[in-house]
N, C-alpha and C positions, 0 to 999 in steps of 0.2 A: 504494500500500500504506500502509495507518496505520502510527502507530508505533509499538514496542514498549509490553507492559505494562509497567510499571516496578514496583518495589517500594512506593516512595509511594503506586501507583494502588489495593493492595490495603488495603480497610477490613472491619476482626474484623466479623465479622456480616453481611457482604453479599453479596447471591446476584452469582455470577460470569456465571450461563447458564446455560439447561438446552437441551437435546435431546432428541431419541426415537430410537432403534432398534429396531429389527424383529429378536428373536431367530430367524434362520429357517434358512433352506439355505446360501445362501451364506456366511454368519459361521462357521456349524458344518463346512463342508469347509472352510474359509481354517484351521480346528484343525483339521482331520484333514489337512489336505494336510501338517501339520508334526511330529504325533503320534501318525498312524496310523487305524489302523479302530473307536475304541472309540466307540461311541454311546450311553455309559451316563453318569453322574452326573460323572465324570471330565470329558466335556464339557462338559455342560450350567456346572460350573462353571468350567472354563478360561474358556469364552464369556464369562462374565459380569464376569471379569477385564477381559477386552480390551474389552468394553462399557464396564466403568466407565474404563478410560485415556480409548477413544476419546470418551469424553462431558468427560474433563478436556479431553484435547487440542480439542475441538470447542467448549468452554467459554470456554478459557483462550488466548486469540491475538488478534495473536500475539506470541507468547513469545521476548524476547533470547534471542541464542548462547549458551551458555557456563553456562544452570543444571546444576544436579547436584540429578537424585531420590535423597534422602539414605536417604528411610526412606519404608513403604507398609504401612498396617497393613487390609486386607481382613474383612472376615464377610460370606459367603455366607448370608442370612437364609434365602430359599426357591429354589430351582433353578426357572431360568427356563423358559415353556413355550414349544413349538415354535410359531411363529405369533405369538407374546405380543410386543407392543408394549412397550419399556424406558423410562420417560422418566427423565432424568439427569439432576439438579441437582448442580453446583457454587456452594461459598459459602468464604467465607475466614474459616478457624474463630480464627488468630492470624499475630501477624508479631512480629519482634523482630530483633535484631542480639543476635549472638553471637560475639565471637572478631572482630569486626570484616568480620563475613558478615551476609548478610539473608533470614534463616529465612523461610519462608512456611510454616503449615498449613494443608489443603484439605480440608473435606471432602464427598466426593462420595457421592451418597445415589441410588441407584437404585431405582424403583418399576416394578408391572406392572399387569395390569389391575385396575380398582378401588382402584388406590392400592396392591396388594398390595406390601410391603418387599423388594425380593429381593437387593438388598444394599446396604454400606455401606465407604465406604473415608474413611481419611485418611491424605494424601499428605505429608509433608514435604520443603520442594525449601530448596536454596538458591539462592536466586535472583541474575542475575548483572547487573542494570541496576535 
């Protein structure tokens, strides 16, 4: 196994990793196994939440014990299609030490076919190595 990311490893401005997921059947019941039968717009954007973590977490490792997601700021730009291909970039938007803690911001940027926007996150962790 490599070693952890560290805080030093993160540089403002540099792609972390991206990925692709498949917004399809199985992501959409993994939500409804947890929130019931709605197959309306309430899905389509739950999904795309858990898209954009799993493209952090798939970006971002692997990651010491012990951060804390401090803050997570979301926009759903367009509702993802059924069958539509997600590709997820993470990049590291800032870093800083605060309080004698080591701030990381992320921001994760999800696209669909043709490039289309379909969302945009940034994560603040404190990071713990």
């Amino acid at each position: 196994m490599s070693q952890p990311i560290r805080w030093e490893d993160f540089q403002p401005g540099a792609a972390l990793g991206e990925g692709t997921q498949r917004f399809g059947d199985e992501l959409s019941q993994a939500w409804r196994n947890i929130f019931g039968e709605d197959e309306g717009p309430a899905e389509a954007a739950g999904v795309a939440v858990a898209m954009m973590m799993r493209g952090y977490f798939g970006a971002v490792t692997p990651r010491p014990p012990g951060n804390v997601h401090a803050r997570q700021r979301f926009t759903l730009e367009a509702m993802p299609q059924p069958g539509e291909f997600i590709r997820t970039v993470v990049r590291c938007l800032s870093k800083e030490l605060r309080r004698g803690r080591r701030y990381v911001e992320l921001e994760v940027r999800g696209s669909g076919a043709g490039g289309r926007p379909v969302y945009s996150g940034i994560l603040t962790l404190i990071w713990a190595a």
